[in-house]
C-alpha positions as CSV (number, residue, x, y, z in Angstrom):
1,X,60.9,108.9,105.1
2,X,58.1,108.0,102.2
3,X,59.7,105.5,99.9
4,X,61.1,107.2,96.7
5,X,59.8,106.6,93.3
6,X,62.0,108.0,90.5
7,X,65.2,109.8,91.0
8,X,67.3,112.4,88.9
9,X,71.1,112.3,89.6
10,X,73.1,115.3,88.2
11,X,70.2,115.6,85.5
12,X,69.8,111.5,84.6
13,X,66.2,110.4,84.9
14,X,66.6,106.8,86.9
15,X,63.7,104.5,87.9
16,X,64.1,103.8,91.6
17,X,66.7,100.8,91.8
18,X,68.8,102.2,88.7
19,X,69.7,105.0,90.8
20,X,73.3,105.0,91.7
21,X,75.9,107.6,93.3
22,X,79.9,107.5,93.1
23,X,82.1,107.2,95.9
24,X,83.7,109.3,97.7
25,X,81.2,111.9,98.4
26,X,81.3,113.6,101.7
27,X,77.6,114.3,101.3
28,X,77.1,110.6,101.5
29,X,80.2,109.9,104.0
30,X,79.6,112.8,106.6
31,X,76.2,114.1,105.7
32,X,78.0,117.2,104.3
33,X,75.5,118.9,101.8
34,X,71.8,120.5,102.2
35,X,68.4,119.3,101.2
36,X,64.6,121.1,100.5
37,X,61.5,119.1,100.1
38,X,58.7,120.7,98.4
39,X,55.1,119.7,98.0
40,X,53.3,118.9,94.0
41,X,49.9,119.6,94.0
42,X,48.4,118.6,90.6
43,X,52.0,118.5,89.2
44,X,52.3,121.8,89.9
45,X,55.3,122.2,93.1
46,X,54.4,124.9,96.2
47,X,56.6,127.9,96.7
48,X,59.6,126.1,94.8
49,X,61.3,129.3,94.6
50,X,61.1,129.9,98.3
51,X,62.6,126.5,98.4
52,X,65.6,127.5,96.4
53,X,65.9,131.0,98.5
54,X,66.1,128.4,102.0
55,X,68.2,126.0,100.0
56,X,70.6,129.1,98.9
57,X,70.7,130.4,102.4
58,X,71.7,126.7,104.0
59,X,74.4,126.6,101.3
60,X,76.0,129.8,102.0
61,X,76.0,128.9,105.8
62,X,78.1,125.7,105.5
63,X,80.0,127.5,102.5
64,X,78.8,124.8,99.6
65,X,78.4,126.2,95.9
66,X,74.9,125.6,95.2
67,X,74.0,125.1,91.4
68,X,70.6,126.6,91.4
69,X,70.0,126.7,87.9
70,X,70.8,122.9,87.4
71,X,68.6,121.8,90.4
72,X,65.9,123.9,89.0
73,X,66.1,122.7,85.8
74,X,66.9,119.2,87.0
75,X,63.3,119.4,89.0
76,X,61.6,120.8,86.2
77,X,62.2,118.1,84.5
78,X,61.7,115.3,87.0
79,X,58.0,116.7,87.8
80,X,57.2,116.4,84.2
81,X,57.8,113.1,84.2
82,X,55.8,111.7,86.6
83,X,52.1,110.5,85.5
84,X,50.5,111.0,89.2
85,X,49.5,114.5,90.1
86,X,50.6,114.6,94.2
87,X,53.9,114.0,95.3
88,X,56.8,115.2,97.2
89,X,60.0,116.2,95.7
90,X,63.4,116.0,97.7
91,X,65.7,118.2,96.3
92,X,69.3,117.2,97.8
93,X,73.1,118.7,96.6
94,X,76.1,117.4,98.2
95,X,79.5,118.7,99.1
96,X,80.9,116.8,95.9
97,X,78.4,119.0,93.9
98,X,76.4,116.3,93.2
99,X,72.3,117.3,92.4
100,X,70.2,114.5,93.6
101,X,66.2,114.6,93.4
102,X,63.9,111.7,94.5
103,X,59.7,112.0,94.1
104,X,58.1,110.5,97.0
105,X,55.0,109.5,97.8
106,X,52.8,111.4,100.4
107,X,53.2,110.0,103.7
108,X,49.7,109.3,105.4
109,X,48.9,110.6,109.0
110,X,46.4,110.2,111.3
111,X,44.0,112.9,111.7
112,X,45.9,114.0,115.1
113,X,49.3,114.3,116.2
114,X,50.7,113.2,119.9
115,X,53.9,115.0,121.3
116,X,56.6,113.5,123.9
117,X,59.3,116.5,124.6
118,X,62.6,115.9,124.1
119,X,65.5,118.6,125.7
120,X,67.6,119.5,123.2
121,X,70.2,122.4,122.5
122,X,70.2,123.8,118.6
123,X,73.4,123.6,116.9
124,X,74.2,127.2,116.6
125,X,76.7,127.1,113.9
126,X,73.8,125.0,112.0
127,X,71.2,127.5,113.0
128,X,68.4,127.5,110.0
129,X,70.2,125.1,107.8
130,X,68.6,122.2,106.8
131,X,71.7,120.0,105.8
132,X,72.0,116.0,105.3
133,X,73.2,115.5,109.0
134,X,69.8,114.5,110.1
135,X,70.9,111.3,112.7
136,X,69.6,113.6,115.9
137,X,66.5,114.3,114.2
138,X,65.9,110.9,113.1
139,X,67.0,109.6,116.9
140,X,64.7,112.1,118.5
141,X,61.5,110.5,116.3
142,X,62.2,107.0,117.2
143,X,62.7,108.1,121.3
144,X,59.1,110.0,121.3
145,X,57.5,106.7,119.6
146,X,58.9,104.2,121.9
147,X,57.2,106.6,124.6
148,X,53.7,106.5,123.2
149,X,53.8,109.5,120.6
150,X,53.3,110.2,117.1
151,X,56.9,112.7,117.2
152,X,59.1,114.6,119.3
153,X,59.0,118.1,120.4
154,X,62.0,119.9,120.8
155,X,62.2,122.2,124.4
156,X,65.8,123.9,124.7
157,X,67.3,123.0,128.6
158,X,66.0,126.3,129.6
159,X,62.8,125.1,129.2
160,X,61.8,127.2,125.3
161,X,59.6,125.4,123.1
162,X,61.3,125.2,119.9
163,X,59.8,123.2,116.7
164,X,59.4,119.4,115.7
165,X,61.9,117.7,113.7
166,X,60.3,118.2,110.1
167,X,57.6,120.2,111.4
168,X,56.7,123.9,113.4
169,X,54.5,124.6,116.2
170,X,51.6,126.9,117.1
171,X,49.3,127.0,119.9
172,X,46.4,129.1,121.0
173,X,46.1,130.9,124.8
174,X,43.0,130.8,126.6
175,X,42.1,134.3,125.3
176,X,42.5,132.9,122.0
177,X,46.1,134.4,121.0
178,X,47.8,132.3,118.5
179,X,51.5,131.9,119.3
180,X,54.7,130.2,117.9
181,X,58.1,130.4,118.6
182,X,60.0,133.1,117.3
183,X,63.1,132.4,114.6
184,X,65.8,133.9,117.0
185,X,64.6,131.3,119.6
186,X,66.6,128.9,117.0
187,X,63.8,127.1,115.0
188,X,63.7,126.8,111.2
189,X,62.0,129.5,109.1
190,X,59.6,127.0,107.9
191,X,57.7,128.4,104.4
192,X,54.6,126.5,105.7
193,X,55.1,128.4,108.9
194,X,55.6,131.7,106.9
195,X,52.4,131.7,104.8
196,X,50.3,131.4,108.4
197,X,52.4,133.8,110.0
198,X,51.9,136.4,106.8
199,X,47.8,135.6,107.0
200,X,46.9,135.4,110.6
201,X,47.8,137.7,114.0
202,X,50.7,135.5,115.7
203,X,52.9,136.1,118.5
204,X,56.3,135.0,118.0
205,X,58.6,135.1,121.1
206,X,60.6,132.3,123.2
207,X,57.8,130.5,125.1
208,X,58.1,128.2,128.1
209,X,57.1,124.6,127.9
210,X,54.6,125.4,130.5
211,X,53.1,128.0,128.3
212,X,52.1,125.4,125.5
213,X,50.3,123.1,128.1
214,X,48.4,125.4,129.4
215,X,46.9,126.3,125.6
216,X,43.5,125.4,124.6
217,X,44.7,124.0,121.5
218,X,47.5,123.8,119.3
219,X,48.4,122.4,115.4
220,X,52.0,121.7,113.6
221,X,52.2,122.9,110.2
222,X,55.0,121.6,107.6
223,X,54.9,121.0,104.0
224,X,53.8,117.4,104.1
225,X,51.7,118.1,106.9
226,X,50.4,121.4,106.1
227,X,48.3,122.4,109.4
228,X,47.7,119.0,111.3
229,X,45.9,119.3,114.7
230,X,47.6,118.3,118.1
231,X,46.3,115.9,120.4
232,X,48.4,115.4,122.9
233,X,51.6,117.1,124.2
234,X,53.2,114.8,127.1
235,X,50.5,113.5,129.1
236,X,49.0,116.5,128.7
237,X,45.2,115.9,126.1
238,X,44.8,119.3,124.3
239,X,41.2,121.1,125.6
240,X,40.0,121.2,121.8
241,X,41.1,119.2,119.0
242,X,40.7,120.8,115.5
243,X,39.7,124.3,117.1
244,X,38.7,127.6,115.9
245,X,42.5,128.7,115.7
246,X,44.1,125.5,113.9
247,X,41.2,126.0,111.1
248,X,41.8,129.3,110.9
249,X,45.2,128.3,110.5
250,X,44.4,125.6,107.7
251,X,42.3,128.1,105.6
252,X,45.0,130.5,105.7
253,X,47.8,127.9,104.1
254,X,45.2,126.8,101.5
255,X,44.6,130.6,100.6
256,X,48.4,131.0,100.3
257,X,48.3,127.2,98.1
258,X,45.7,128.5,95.8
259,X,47.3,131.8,95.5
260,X,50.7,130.2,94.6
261,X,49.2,126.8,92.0
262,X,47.1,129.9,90.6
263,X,50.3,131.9,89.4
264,X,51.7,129.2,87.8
C-alpha cells in the first residue's frame, strides 16, 4: 500500500504521524468496516460518486450505517488541502462509525504486469464488498511474488478465472473478442472495469483458466492502474504486449476520465 500523506479522522485534518484512532474499534480489531479508493487527477477525484454508490452497497451487505454525507464532506475537504494535483484518496469507515481518509501517493508500476494463479474460493457472504478484512488479499500478493510475479490471479477450484486482488481482468481471443469475467462469476464490479465495459464490445461469462492462456493478449484495469498491459500469466509470455485490444481499452477509460474531470 503507497505510504499515506495526510489523514482526516471523523473530519480532523492530521499530518501523517499526528493521526491517531481510539480503541476499541472492531474496524481496527477484526477488520469490521468497508473501504473505497478513488483516483485525483488535477485535484479533481474520478467517479467519487460511483465510489460512494460501491461503498453504500458494501455497507448495507455487512449491515454497517454508512455516514455518506460526512465522508463526502470529509473528502471534500481533505482534497482541498493538498498542494500536489495527483493522488489517491482512501476512503475507510469502521464498524465504530469512525470516517477515516488517508491521500496517498501513486504507486509506480512497471510498464507490464506478470501473473502467477492462485486457487481460491470467493467468500460468498462477502460477495462484492470491499471491507477492511484484506489479510487473504494481502497473503495472495506476497505468494505470487515469491514465485517470480508482479501479483496474483485469482482461478476459483473449478478452474474460472476470476479477478486480481485490487485489480480486474480482460483478455482478447484469437479472433480478437475481448472478454472478462462476468460479475455473477463472483468478482468485484470494478468502476474501472465498468467505464470499459460501457465503451467497448465485451463478453462477460465464467471463463476457464485455459481460456485466458490461450488469448493473444490481455491487460488489468483498476483505479491506480487504469488499463496496464499483461505480460505474463504463469509461465505462459502473452503473444502481444500492449495490443490493439488493451489500447482500445486505455482510450476508452481516458474518454470516460475526460468525460467525468470535464463535468466537474
Amino acid at each position: 500500500m503507497a505510504e499515506a500523506l495526510k489523514f482526516s479522522i471523523d473530519g480532523e485534518i492530521r499530518e501523517a504521524g499526528e493521526a491517531f484512532l481510539p480503541l476499541p474499534d472492531d474496524g481496527l480489531l477484526r477488520g469490521d468496516g468497508v473501504f473505497e479508493v478513488a483516483r485525483v487527477y488535477g485535484g479533481k477525484p474520478f467517479a467519487l460518486d460511483l465510489h460512494f454508490d460501491r461503498m453504500e452497497r458494501s455497507a448495507a451487505t455487512i449491515e454497517l450505517p454508512l455516514d455518506r454525507p460526512g465522508l463526502e464532506r470529509d473528502a471534500k475537504n481533505l482534497i482541498a488541502s493538498v498542494d500536489d494535483p495527483d493522488f489517491l484518496i482512501r476512503l475507510v469507515q469502521t464498524r465504530a462509525g469512525r470516517r477515516i481518509l488517508s491521500i496517498e501517493e501513486l504507486p509506480v508500476y512497471t510498464p507490464t504486469i506478470s501473473l502467477a494463479t492462485v486457487t481460491y474460493s470467493p467468500t460468498v457472504i462477502l460477495n462484492g464488498v470491499k471491507s477492511l478484512s484484506y489479510a487473504a488479499n494481502m497473503q495472495v500478493t506476497r505468494l505470487a511474488r515469491a514465485a517470480g510475479a508482479d501479483e496474483a490471479l485469482f482461478v476459483r477450484p473449478d478452474g474460472v478465472v476470476l479477478e486480481l486482488p485490487t485489480s480486474t481482468i480482460f483478455w482478447a481471443t484469437d479472433d480478437g473478442r475481448l472478454r472478462t469475467p462476468a460479475l455473477e462469476a463472483g468478482v468485484l464490479d470494478s468502476i474501472t472495469r465498468r467505464k470499459i465495459v460501457e465503451r467497448l464490445e465485451v463478453e462477460q461469462g465464467e471463463f476457464p483458466l485455459e481460456d485466458l492462456l490461450a488469448a493473444s493478449e490481455a491487460f488489468v484495469a483498476s483505479t491506480t492502474r487504469e488499463a496496464h498491459p499483461v505480460s505474463r500469466v504463469d509461465d505462459r509470455e502473452m503473444p502481444l504486449v500492449d495490443g490493439e485490444q488493451t489500447r482500445a481499452a486505455a482510450a476508452a477509460f481516458a474518454d470516460a476520465l475526460a468525460e467525468d474531470l470535464e463535468a466537474q
